[in-house]
C-alpha positions in Angstrom: -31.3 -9.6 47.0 -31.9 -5.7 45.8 -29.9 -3.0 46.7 -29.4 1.3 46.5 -26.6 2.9 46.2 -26.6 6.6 47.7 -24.7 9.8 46.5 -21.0 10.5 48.2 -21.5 13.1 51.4 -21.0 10.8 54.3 -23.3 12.8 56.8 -26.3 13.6 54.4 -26.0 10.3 53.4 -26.8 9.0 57.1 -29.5 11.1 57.7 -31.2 10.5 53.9 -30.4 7.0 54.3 -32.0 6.4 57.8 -35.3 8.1 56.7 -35.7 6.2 53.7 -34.7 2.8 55.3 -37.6 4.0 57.9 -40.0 5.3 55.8 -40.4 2.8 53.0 -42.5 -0.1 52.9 -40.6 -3.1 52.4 -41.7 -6.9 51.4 -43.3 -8.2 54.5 -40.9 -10.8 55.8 -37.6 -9.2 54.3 -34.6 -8.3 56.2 -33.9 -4.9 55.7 -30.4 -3.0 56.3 -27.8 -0.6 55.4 -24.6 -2.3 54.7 -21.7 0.3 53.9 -23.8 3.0 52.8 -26.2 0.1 50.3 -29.7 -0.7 51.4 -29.9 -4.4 51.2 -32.9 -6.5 51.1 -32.5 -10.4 52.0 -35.9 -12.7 52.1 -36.6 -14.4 55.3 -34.3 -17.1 56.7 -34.4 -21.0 56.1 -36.0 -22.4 59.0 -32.7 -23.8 59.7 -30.9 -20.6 59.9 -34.1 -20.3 62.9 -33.0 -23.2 64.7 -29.5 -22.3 65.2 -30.4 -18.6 66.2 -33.3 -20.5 68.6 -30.7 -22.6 70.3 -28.7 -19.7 71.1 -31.3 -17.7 72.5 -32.1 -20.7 74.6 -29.3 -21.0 76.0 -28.1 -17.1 76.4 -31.5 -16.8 78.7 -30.2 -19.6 81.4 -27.5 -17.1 82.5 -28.0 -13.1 81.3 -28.4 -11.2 83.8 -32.5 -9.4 84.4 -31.6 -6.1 82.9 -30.1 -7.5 79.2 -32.5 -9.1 76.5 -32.4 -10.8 73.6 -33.7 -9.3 70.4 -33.9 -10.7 66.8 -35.0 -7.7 64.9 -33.7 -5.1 66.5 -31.0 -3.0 64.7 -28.3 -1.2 65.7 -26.9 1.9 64.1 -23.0 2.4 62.8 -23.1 5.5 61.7 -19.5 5.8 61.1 -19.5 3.1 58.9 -22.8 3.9 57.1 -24.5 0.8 59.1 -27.9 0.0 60.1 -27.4 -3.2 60.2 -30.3 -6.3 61.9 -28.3 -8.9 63.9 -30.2 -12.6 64.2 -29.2 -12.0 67.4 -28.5 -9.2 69.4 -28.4 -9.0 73.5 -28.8 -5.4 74.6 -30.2 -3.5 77.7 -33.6 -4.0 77.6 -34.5 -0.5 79.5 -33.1 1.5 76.0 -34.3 -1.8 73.7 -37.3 -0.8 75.0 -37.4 3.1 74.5 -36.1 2.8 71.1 -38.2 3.3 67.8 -36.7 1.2 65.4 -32.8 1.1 66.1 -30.6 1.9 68.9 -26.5 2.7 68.5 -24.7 -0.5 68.6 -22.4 0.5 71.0 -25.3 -0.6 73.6 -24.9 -4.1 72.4 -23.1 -6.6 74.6 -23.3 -9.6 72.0 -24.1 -9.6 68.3 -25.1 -13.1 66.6 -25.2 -13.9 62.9 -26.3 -16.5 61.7 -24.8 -17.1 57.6 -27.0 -18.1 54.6 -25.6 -18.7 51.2 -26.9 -15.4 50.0 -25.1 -12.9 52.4 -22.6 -15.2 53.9 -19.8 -12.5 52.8 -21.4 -9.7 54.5 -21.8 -11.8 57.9 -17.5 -12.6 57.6 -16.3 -8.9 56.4 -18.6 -5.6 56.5 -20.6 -6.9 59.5 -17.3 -7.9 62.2 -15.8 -4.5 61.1 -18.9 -2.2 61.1 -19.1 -4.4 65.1 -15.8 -4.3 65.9 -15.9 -0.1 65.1 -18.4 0.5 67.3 -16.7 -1.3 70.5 -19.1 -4.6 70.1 -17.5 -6.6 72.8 -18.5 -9.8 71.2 -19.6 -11.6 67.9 -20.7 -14.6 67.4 -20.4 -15.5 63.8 -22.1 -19.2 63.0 -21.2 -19.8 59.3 -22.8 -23.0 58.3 -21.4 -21.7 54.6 -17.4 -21.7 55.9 -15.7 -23.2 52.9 -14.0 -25.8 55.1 -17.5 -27.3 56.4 -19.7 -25.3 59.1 -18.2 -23.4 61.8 -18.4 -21.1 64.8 -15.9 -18.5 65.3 -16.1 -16.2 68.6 -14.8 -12.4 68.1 -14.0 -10.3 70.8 -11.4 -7.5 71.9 -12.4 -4.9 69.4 -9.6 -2.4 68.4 -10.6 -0.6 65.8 -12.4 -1.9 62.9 -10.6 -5.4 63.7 -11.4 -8.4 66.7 -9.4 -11.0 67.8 -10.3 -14.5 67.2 -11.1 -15.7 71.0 -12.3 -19.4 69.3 -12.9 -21.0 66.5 -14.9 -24.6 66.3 -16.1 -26.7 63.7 -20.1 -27.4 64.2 -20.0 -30.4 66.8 -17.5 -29.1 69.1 -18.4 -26.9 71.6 -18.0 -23.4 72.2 -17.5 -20.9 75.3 -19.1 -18.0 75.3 -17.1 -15.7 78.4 -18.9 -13.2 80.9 -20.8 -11.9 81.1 -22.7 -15.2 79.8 -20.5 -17.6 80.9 -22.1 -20.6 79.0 -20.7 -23.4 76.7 -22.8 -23.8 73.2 -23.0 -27.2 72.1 -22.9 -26.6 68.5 -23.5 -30.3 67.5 -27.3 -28.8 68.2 -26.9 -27.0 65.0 -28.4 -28.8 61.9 -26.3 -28.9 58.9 -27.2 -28.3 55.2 
Protein backbone atom coordinates (compact mmCIF):
# COMPACT_ATOMS: atom_id res chain seq x y z
CA UNK A 1 0.00 0.00 0.00
CA UNK A 2 1.36 3.64 -1.28
CA UNK A 3 0.09 6.76 -0.24
CA UNK A 4 0.23 11.06 -0.77
CA UNK A 5 -0.14 13.31 1.52
CA UNK A 6 -1.44 16.81 0.24
CA UNK A 7 -0.66 20.37 1.59
CA UNK A 8 -3.28 21.92 4.41
CA UNK A 9 -6.17 24.15 2.55
CA UNK A 10 -9.19 22.00 2.81
CA UNK A 11 -10.98 23.32 -0.40
CA UNK A 12 -7.89 23.42 -2.81
CA UNK A 13 -7.07 20.29 -1.53
CA UNK A 14 -10.42 18.71 -2.80
CA UNK A 15 -10.26 20.09 -6.07
CA UNK A 16 -6.22 19.24 -6.52
CA UNK A 17 -6.88 16.08 -5.07
CA UNK A 18 -9.88 14.93 -7.30
CA UNK A 19 -7.96 15.85 -10.52
CA UNK A 20 -4.98 14.07 -9.64
CA UNK A 21 -6.87 10.94 -8.35
CA UNK A 22 -8.61 11.23 -12.00
CA UNK A 23 -5.99 12.05 -14.00
CA UNK A 24 -3.21 9.58 -13.04
CA UNK A 25 -2.66 6.34 -14.34
CA UNK A 26 -2.73 3.86 -11.67
CA UNK A 27 -1.56 -0.09 -11.54
CA UNK A 28 -4.27 -1.77 -13.53
CA UNK A 29 -6.15 -3.84 -11.02
CA UNK A 30 -5.45 -1.37 -7.93
CA UNK A 31 -8.03 0.13 -5.74
CA UNK A 32 -7.63 3.65 -5.78
CA UNK A 33 -9.05 6.28 -3.15
CA UNK A 34 -8.80 9.27 -1.07
CA UNK A 35 -8.99 8.43 2.53
CA UNK A 36 -8.87 11.62 4.84
CA UNK A 37 -7.20 13.76 2.47
CA UNK A 38 -4.23 10.52 1.57
CA UNK A 39 -4.44 8.82 -1.78
CA UNK A 40 -4.32 5.17 -1.04
CA UNK A 41 -3.48 2.43 -3.34
CA UNK A 42 -4.62 -1.26 -2.24
CA UNK A 43 -3.91 -4.30 -4.93
CA UNK A 44 -6.84 -6.27 -6.00
CA UNK A 45 -8.88 -8.34 -3.51
CA UNK A 46 -8.31 -12.13 -2.53
CA UNK A 47 -10.75 -14.00 -4.37
CA UNK A 48 -12.35 -14.62 -1.11
CA UNK A 49 -12.94 -11.02 -0.26
CA UNK A 50 -14.94 -11.61 -4.10
CA UNK A 51 -17.05 -14.28 -2.81
CA UNK A 52 -18.47 -12.61 0.09
CA UNK A 53 -19.09 -9.23 -1.90
CA UNK A 54 -20.67 -11.87 -4.68
CA UNK A 55 -23.06 -13.33 -2.23
CA UNK A 56 -24.24 -10.07 -1.29
CA UNK A 57 -24.89 -8.78 -4.53
CA UNK A 58 -26.78 -11.95 -5.04
CA UNK A 59 -28.87 -11.64 -2.78
CA UNK A 60 -29.48 -7.56 -2.69
CA UNK A 61 -30.86 -8.26 -6.53
CA UNK A 62 -33.85 -10.69 -5.32
CA UNK A 63 -35.51 -7.70 -3.61
CA UNK A 64 -34.14 -3.89 -4.75
CA UNK A 65 -36.36 -2.24 -6.23
CA UNK A 66 -35.87 -1.49 -10.58
CA UNK A 67 -34.62 2.03 -10.26
CA UNK A 68 -31.41 1.09 -7.57
CA UNK A 69 -28.26 -0.87 -8.71
CA UNK A 70 -25.48 -2.45 -7.50
CA UNK A 71 -22.01 -1.15 -8.28
CA UNK A 72 -18.52 -2.41 -7.24
CA UNK A 73 -16.33 0.35 -8.44
CA UNK A 74 -18.12 3.06 -8.31
CA UNK A 75 -17.08 5.81 -5.85
CA UNK A 76 -18.66 8.12 -3.99
CA UNK A 77 -17.34 11.55 -3.01
CA UNK A 78 -17.09 13.04 0.86
CA UNK A 79 -15.92 16.06 0.33
CA UNK A 80 -16.29 17.21 3.77
CA UNK A 81 -14.18 14.70 4.92
CA UNK A 82 -11.57 14.74 2.13
CA UNK A 83 -13.17 11.27 0.78
CA UNK A 84 -13.28 9.59 -2.50
CA UNK A 85 -13.67 6.68 -1.24
CA UNK A 86 -14.59 2.90 -3.62
CA UNK A 87 -17.16 0.76 -1.69
CA UNK A 88 -16.99 -3.31 -2.62
CA UNK A 89 -20.32 -2.60 -2.68
CA UNK A 90 -22.40 0.22 -3.20
CA UNK A 91 -26.36 0.26 -4.14
CA UNK A 92 -27.22 3.67 -5.67
CA UNK A 93 -29.82 5.04 -8.20
CA UNK A 94 -28.88 3.73 -11.23
CA UNK A 95 -30.40 6.87 -13.39
CA UNK A 96 -27.37 9.25 -11.71
CA UNK A 97 -24.89 5.89 -11.51
CA UNK A 98 -25.41 6.10 -14.85
CA UNK A 99 -24.72 9.84 -15.79
CA UNK A 100 -21.78 9.94 -13.61
CA UNK A 101 -18.08 10.12 -14.86
CA UNK A 102 -16.20 8.49 -12.38
CA UNK A 103 -17.81 9.33 -8.89
CA UNK A 104 -21.09 10.50 -7.63
CA UNK A 105 -21.76 12.24 -3.94
CA UNK A 106 -22.36 9.59 -1.53
CA UNK A 107 -25.23 11.08 -0.18
CA UNK A 108 -27.04 9.21 -3.30
CA UNK A 109 -26.10 5.90 -1.83
CA UNK A 110 -28.74 3.82 -0.06
CA UNK A 111 -26.25 0.99 1.18
CA UNK A 112 -22.42 0.94 1.29
CA UNK A 113 -20.60 -2.60 1.66
CA UNK A 114 -17.04 -3.25 2.74
CA UNK A 115 -15.65 -6.07 2.61
CA UNK A 116 -12.12 -6.13 5.13
CA UNK A 117 -8.68 -7.48 4.07
CA UNK A 118 -5.75 -7.59 6.39
CA UNK A 119 -4.19 -4.73 4.72
CA UNK A 120 -6.87 -1.96 5.24
CA UNK A 121 -9.04 -3.60 7.75
CA UNK A 122 -8.63 -0.33 9.98
CA UNK A 123 -9.78 1.94 7.36
CA UNK A 124 -13.04 -0.30 6.65
CA UNK A 125 -13.80 0.00 10.92
CA UNK A 126 -12.90 3.88 11.45
CA UNK A 127 -12.29 6.52 8.47
CA UNK A 128 -14.80 4.73 6.18
CA UNK A 129 -18.22 4.41 8.80
CA UNK A 130 -17.42 8.17 9.71
CA UNK A 131 -16.63 9.64 6.26
CA UNK A 132 -20.45 7.34 5.59
CA UNK A 133 -22.06 8.16 8.46
CA UNK A 134 -21.21 12.26 7.56
CA UNK A 135 -22.63 12.10 4.52
CA UNK A 136 -26.22 10.65 5.68
CA UNK A 137 -25.34 6.93 4.35
CA UNK A 138 -28.44 5.25 5.66
CA UNK A 139 -26.68 2.01 5.85
CA UNK A 140 -23.22 0.09 6.12
CA UNK A 141 -22.55 -3.04 5.95
CA UNK A 142 -19.20 -3.75 7.37
CA UNK A 143 -18.08 -7.71 6.89
CA UNK A 144 -14.73 -7.90 8.80
CA UNK A 145 -13.42 -11.34 8.30
CA UNK A 146 -10.16 -9.68 10.23
CA UNK A 147 -12.52 -8.75 13.68
CA UNK A 148 -10.04 -9.72 16.40
CA UNK A 149 -12.65 -11.87 17.99
CA UNK A 150 -13.08 -14.19 14.80
CA UNK A 151 -15.05 -12.97 11.53
CA UNK A 152 -18.07 -10.85 11.84
CA UNK A 153 -20.84 -8.78 10.28
CA UNK A 154 -21.89 -5.68 11.87
CA UNK A 155 -24.91 -3.51 10.38
CA UNK A 156 -24.70 0.49 10.80
CA UNK A 157 -27.41 2.59 10.37
CA UNK A 158 -29.08 5.85 11.84
CA UNK A 159 -26.36 8.26 10.92
CA UNK A 160 -26.01 11.37 13.14
CA UNK A 161 -23.26 13.02 12.43
CA UNK A 162 -20.02 11.40 11.82
CA UNK A 163 -21.30 8.43 14.10
CA UNK A 164 -24.05 5.23 13.35
CA UNK A 165 -25.68 3.16 15.58
CA UNK A 166 -25.00 -0.52 15.76
CA UNK A 167 -28.51 -1.99 14.32
CA UNK A 168 -26.69 -5.84 14.48
CA UNK A 169 -23.81 -7.41 15.08
CA UNK A 170 -23.22 -11.34 14.04
CA UNK A 171 -20.50 -13.62 14.12
CA UNK A 172 -20.03 -15.25 10.44
CA UNK A 173 -22.55 -18.26 10.57
CA UNK A 174 -25.42 -16.44 12.02
CA UNK A 175 -27.52 -14.60 10.05
CA UNK A 176 -28.13 -11.14 9.42
CA UNK A 177 -31.20 -8.73 8.44
CA UNK A 178 -30.73 -6.27 6.28
CA UNK A 179 -34.18 -3.69 6.78
CA UNK A 180 -36.06 -1.81 3.93
CA UNK A 181 -35.73 -0.92 1.78
CA UNK A 182 -34.04 -4.59 1.07
CA UNK A 183 -35.74 -6.41 3.48
CA UNK A 184 -33.62 -9.62 3.14
CA UNK A 185 -31.80 -11.91 5.70
CA UNK A 186 -27.87 -12.66 4.78
CA UNK A 187 -26.81 -16.05 5.63
CA UNK A 188 -23.40 -15.28 6.55
CA UNK A 189 -22.38 -19.01 7.05
CA UNK A 190 -22.01 -18.47 2.96
CA UNK A 191 -18.99 -16.46 3.67
CA UNK A 192 -15.66 -18.51 3.51
CA UNK A 193 -13.35 -18.02 6.25
CA UNK A 194 -9.48 -17.43 6.25
Amino acid sequence: MSALTVSQDPDQNWDDLVRYWEGMEWPEGSKVEIIEGIITVSPAPASRHNVIAERIQRRLYSVMPEELGIFQTLAIAVPSRLGMLIPDLLVAPVRECAEADSHIPAALAELVVEVTSKSNAGHDRVSKPAAYAGAGIPLYLLVDRWAPGGPTATLYGEPKGDVYRVLRAVKFGDPIELPEPFGITLDTGEFPVD
